[in-house]
C-alpha positions as a Markdown table, in Angstrom:
| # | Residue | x | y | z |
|---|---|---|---|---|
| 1 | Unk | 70.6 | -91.3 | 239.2 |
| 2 | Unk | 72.1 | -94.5 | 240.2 |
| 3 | Unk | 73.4 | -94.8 | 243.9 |
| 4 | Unk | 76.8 | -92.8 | 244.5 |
| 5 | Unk | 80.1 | -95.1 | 244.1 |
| 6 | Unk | 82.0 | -95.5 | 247.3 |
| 7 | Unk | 84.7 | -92.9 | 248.3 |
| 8 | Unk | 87.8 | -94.7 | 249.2 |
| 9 | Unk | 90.3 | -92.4 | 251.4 |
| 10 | Unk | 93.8 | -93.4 | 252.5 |
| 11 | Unk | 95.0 | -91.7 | 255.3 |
| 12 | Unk | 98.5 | -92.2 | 257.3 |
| 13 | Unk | 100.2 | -89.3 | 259.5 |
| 14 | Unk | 99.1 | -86.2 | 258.4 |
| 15 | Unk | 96.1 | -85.1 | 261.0 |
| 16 | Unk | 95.8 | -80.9 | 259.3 |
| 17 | Unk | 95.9 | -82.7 | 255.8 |
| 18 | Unk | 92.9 | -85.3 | 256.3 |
| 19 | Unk | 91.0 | -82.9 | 258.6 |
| 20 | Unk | 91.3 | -80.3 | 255.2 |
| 21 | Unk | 90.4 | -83.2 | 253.0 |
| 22 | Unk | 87.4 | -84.8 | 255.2 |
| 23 | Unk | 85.9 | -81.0 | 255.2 |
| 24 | Unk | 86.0 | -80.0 | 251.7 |
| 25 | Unk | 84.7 | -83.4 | 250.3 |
| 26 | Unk | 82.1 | -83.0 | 253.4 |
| 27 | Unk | 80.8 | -80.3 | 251.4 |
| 28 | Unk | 80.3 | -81.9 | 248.0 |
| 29 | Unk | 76.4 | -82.2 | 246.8 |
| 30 | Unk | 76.4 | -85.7 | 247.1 |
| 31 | Unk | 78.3 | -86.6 | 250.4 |
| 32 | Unk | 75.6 | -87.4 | 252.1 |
| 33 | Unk | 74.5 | -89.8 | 249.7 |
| 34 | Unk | 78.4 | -91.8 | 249.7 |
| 35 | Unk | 79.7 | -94.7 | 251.8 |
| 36 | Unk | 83.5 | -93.2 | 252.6 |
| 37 | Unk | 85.2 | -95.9 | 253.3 |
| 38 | Unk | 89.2 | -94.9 | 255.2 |
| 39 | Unk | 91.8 | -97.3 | 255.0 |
| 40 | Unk | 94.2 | -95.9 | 257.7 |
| 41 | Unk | 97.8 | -97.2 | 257.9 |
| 42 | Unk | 99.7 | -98.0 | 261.2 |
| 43 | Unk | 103.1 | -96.2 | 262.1 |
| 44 | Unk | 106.0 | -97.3 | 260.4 |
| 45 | Unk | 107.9 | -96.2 | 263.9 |
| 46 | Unk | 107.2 | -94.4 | 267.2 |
| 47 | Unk | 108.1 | -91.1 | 265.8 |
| 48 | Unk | 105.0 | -91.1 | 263.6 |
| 49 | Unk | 102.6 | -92.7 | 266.0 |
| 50 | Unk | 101.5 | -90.0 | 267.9 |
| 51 | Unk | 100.6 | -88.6 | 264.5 |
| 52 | Unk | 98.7 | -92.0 | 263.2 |
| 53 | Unk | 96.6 | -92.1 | 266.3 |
| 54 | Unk | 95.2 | -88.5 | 265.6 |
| 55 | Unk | 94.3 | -89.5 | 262.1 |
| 56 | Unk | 92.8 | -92.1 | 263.7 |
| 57 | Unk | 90.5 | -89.7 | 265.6 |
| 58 | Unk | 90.0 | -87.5 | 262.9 |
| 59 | Unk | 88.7 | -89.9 | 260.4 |
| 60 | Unk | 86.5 | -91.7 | 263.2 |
| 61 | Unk | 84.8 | -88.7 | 263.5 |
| 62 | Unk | 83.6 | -87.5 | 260.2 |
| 63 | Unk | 80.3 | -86.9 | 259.7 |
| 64 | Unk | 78.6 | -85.8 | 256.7 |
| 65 | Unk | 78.4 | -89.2 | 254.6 |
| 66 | Unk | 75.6 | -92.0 | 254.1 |
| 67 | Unk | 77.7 | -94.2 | 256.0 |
| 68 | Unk | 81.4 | -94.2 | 257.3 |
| 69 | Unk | 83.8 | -97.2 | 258.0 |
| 70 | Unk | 87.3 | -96.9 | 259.1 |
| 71 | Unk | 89.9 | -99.6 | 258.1 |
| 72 | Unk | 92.9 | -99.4 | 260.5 |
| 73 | Unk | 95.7 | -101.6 | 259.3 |
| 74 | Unk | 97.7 | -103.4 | 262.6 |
| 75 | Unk | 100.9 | -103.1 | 260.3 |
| 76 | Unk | 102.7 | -100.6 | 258.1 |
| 77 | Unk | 101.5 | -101.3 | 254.4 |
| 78 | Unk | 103.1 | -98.5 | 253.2 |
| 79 | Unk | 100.9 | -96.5 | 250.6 |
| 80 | Unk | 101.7 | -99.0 | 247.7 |
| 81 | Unk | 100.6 | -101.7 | 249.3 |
| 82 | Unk | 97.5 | -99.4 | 251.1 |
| 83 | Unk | 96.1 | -98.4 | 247.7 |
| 84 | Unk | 96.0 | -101.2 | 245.9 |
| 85 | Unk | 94.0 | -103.9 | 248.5 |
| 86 | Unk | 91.9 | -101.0 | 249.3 |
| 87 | Unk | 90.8 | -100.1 | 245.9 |
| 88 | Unk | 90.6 | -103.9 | 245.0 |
| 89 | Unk | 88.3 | -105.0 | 247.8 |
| 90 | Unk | 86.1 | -101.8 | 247.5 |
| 91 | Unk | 86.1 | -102.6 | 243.5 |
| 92 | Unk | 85.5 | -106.0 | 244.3 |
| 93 | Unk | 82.4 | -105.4 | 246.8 |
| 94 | Unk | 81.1 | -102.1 | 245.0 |
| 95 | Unk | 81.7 | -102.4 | 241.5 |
| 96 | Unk | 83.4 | -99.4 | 241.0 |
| 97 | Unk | 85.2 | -96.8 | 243.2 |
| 98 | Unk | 86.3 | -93.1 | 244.0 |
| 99 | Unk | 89.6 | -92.8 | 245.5 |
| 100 | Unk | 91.1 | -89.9 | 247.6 |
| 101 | Unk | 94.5 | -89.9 | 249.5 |
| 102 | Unk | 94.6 | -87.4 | 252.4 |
| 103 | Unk | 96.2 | -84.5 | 250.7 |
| 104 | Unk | 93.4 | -83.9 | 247.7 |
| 105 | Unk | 90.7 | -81.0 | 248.5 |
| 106 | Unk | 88.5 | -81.1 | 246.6 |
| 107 | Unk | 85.4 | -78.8 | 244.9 |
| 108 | Unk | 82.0 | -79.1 | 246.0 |
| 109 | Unk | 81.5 | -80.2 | 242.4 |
| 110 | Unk | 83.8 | -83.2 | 242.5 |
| 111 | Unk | 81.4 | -86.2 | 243.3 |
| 112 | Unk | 78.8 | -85.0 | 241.5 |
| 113 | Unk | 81.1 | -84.9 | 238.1 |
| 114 | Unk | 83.0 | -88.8 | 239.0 |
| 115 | Unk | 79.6 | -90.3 | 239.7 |
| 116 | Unk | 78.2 | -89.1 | 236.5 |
| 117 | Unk | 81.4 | -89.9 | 234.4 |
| 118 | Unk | 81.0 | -93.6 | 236.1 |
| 119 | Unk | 77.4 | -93.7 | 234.9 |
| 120 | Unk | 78.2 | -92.6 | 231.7 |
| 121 | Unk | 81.1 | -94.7 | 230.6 |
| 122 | Unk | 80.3 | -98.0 | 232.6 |
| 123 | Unk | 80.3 | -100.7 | 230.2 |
| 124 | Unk | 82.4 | -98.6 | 227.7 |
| 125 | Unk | 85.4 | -100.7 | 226.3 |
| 126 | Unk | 87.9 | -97.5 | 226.1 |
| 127 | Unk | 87.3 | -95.7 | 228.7 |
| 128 | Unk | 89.2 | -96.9 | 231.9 |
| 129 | Unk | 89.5 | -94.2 | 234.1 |
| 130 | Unk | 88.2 | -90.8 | 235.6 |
| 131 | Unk | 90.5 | -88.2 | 236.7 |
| 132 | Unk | 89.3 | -85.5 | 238.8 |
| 133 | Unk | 92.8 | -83.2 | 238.5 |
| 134 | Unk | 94.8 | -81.7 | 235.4 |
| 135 | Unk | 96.9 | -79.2 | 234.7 |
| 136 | Unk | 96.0 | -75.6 | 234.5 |
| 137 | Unk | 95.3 | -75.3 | 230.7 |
| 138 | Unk | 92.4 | -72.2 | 231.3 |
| 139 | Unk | 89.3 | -71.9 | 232.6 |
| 140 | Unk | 87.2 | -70.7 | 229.7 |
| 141 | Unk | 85.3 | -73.8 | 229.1 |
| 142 | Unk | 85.6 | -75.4 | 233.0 |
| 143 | Unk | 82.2 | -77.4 | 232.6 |
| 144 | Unk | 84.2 | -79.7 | 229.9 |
| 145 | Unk | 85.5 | -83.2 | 230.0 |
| 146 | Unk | 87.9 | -84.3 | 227.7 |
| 147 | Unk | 89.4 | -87.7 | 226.6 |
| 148 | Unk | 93.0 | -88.7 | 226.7 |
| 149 | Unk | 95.6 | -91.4 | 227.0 |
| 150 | Unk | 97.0 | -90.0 | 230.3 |
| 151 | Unk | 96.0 | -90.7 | 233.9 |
| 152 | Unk | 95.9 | -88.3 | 236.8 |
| 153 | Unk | 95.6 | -89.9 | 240.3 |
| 154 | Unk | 94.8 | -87.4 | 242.5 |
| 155 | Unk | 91.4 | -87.8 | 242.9 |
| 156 | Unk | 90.6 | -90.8 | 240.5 |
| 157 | Unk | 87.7 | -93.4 | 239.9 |
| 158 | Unk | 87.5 | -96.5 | 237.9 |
| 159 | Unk | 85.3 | -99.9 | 237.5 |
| 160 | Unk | 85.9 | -103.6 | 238.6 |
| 161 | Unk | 86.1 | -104.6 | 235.3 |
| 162 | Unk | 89.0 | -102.7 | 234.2 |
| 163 | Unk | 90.7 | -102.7 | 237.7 |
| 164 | Unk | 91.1 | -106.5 | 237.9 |
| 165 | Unk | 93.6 | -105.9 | 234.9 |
| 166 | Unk | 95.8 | -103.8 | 237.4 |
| 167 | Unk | 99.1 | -105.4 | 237.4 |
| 168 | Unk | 102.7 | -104.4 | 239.4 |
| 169 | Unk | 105.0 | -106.6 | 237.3 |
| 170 | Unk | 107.9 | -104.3 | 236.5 |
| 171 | Unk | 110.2 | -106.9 | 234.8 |
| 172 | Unk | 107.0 | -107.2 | 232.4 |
| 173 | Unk | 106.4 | -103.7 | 231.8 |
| 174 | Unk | 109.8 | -103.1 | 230.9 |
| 175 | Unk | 109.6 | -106.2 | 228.2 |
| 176 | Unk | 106.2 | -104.7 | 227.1 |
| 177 | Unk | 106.9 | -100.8 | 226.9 |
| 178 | Unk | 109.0 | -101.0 | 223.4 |
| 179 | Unk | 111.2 | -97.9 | 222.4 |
| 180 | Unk | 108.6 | -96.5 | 220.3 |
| 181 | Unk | 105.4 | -97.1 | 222.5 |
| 182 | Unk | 107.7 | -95.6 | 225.0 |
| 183 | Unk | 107.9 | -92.1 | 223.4 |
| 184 | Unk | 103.8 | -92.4 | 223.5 |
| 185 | Unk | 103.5 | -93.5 | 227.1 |
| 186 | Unk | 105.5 | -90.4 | 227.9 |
| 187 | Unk | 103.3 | -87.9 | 226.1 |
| 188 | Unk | 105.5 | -88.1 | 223.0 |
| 189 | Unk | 108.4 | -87.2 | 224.9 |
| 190 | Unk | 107.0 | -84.1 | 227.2 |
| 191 | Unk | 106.8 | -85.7 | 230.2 |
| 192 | Unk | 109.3 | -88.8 | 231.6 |
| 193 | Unk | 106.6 | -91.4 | 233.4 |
| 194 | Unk | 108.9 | -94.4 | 232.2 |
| 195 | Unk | 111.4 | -93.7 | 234.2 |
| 196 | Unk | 109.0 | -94.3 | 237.4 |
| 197 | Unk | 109.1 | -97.7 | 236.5 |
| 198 | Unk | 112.7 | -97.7 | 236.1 |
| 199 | Unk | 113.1 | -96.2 | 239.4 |
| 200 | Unk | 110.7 | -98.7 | 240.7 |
| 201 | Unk | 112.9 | -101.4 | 239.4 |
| 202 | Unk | 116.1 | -100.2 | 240.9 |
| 203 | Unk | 113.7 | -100.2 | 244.4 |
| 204 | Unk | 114.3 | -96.5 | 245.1 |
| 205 | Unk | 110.8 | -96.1 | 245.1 |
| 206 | Unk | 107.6 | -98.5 | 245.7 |
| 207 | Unk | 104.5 | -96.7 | 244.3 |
| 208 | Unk | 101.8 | -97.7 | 242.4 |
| 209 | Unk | 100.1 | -95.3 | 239.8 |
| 210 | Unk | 102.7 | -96.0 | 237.1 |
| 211 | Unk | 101.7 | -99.6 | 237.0 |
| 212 | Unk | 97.9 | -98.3 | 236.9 |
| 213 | Unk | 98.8 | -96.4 | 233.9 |
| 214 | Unk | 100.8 | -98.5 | 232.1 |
| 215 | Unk | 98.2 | -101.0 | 232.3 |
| 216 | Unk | 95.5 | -98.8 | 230.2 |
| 217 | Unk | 97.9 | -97.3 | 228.0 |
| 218 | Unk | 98.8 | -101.6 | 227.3 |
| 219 | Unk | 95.0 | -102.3 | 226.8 |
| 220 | Unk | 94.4 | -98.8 | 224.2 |
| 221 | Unk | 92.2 | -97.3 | 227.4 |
| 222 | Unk | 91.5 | -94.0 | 227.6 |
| 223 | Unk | 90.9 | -91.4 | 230.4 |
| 224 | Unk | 88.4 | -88.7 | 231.4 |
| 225 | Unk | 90.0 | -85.7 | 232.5 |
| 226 | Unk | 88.4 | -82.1 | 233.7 |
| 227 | Unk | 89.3 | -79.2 | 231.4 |
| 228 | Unk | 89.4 | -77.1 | 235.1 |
| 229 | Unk | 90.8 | -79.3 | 238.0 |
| 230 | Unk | 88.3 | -80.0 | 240.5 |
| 231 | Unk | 90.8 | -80.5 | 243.2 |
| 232 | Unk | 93.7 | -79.5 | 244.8 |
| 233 | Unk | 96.5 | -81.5 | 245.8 |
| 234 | Unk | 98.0 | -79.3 | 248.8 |
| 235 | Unk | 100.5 | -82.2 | 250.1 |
| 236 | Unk | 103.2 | -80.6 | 248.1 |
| 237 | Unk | 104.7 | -79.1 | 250.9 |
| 238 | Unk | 107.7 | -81.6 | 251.5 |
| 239 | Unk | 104.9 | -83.8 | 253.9 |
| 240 | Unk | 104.4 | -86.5 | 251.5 |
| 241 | Unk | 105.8 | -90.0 | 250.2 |
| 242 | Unk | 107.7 | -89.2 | 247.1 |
| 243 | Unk | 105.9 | -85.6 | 246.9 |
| 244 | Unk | 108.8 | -82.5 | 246.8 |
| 245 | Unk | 107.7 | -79.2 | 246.9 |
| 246 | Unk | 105.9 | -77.5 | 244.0 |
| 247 | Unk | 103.7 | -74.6 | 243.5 |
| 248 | Unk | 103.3 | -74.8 | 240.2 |
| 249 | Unk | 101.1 | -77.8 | 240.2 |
| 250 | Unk | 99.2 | -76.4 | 242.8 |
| 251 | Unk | 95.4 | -75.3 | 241.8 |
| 252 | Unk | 94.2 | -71.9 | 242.8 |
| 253 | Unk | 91.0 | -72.0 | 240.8 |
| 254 | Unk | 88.4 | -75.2 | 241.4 |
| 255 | Unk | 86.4 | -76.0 | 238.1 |
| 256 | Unk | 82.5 | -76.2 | 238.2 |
| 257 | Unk | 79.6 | -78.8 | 237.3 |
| 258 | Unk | 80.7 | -80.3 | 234.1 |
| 259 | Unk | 77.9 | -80.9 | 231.9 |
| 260 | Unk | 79.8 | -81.0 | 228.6 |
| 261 | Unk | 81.1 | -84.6 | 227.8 |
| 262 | Unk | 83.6 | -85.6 | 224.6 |
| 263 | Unk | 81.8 | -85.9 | 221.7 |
| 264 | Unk | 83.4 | -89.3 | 220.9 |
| 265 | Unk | 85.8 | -91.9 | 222.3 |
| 266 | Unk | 88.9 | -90.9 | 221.0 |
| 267 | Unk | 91.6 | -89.1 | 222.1 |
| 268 | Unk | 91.2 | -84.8 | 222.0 |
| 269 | Unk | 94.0 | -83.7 | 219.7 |
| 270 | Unk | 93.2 | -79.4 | 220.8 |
| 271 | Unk | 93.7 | -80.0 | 224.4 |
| 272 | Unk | 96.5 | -82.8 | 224.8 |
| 273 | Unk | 98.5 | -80.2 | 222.6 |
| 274 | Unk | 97.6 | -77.3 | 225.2 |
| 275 | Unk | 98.7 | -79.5 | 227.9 |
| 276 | Unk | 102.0 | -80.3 | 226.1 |
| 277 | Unk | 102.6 | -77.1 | 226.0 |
| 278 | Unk | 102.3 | -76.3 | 229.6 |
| 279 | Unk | 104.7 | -78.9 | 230.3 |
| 280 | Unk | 107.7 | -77.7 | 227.2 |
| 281 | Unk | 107.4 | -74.5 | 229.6 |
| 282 | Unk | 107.7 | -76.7 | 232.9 |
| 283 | Unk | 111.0 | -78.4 | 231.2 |
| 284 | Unk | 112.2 | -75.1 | 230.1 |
| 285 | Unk | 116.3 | -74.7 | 230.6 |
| 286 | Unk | 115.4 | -72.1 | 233.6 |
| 287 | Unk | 113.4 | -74.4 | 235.3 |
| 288 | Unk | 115.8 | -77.3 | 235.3 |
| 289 | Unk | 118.7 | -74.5 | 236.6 |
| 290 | Unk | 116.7 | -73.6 | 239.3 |
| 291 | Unk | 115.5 | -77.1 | 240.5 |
| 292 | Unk | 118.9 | -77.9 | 240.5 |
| 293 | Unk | 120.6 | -74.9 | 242.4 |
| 294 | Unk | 118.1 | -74.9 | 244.4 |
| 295 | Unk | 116.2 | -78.2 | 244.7 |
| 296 | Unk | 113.9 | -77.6 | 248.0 |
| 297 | Unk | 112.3 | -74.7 | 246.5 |
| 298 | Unk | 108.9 | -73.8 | 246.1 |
| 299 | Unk | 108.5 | -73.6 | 241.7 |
């Protein structure tokens, strides 16, 4: 096969999270054959510093990798900001790029299946991204990839040539996004992604995957999605930036090799209508009581 695409990891203040991360991707079949490239961001204050400084030794220690460079930014970026010049310069010098933050764990499996997805679709004028988590649908065919409008960015990879579309205009996506292309972008009303960029626009949050979204779902792109997850987000714990507690979303069971690949580019009816479902029973009327009676619980 082609040499393995660069792993991109942003790290910040969470030394037990990386360490977790840096192991289990340590132990993926073709580590040894990746660049990992760690963009590490400074303190926002003197609180977290202590913290920053042993990420700073963690990460400029792995071993494991074909090569290992370590970014350390001199100012806060926050993780906006972080992910965005990172991924564009390692697009920019590599081609393409798998990205990690410091909270996905990930299976052994994991760079094997994005490098062969980015092999695959390179060059394809649909397919945009490569998501490496989804929802726990079932496990009975875990060696399958699927094809969707949707993007999942924990644990992602994409290509220069549809990253250098990326744009973080709000007052444009708002013009853009009409009422009914709005309905689509959120899943035909199961899920509420729109309202990110809402909350982006009233500045009570700065993030960045919404944008990353909205920009394939505004070129027709399509995204390459596990049937089984192949990692595990385990930074929602209450540690993270904009990341509340949730068990739910949590994966207990790590998919496979996947050697079955959609049939055609076009969206898969079967399983986006499995994954709806799982999300009608997330919004049930229960769940909304409980999250908000008791909104720092684990659900």
């Amino acid at each position: 096969m082609p040499s393995a695409a660069p792993i991109v990891l942003f790290v910040y203040a969470r030394p037990d999270h990386t360490r977790r991360t840096i192991e289990a991707l340590a132990l993926n079949e073709l580590a040894d054959h990746s660049d990992l490239i760690v963009y590490a961001d400074a303190a926002r204050n003197e609180s977290e510093a202590v913290k920053v400084r042993a990420v700073r030794e963690l990460v400029n220690a792995a071993s494991g990798f074909r090569s290992l460079t370590v970014i350390e930014r001199e100012t806060n970026y926050g993780l906006a900001r972080n992910i965005i010049e990172g991924v564009t310069d390692v697009c920019n010098r590599y081609g393409r790029a798998i990205v990690l933050e410091d909270d996905i764990v990930t299976s052994p499996h994991f760079l094997s299946y994005m490098n062969n997805a980015l092999d695959r679709y390179a060059g394809e004028p649909r397919i945009w991204h490569i998501s490496g988590w989804n929802v726990t649908i079932g496990i009975e065919k875990e060696n399958r990839a699927f094809a969707w409008r949707m993007m999942e960015c924990w644990g992602w990879a994409t290509w220069s040539d549809k990253w250098r579309f990326f744009r973080k205009d709000t007052n444009f996506l708002m013009g853009a996004i009409n009422p009914d292309e709005k309905r689509r972008f959120n899943l035909d009303g199961y899920v509420d992604y729109f309202s990110q960029i809402l909350a982006n626009a009233n500045k009570e949050i700065n993030t960045w995957a919404v944008y990353w979204y909205a920009t394939i779902f505004l070129n027709d792109g399509l995204c390459i999605s596990p049937y089984q997850s192949l990692v595990s987000n385990i930074g929602l714990d209450g540690s993270g930036l904009h990341c509340g507690r949730s068990r739910s979303l949590a994966q207990m069971h790590l998919g496979g090799q996947v050697d079955r690949w959609p049939d055609g580019i076009y969206e898969d009816v079967e399983v986006v209508s499995k994954i709806k479902r799982y999300h009608k029973k997330q919004n049930s009327v229960i769940l909304r009581l409980w999250r908000f009676f008791f909104p720092g619980s684990v659900v």
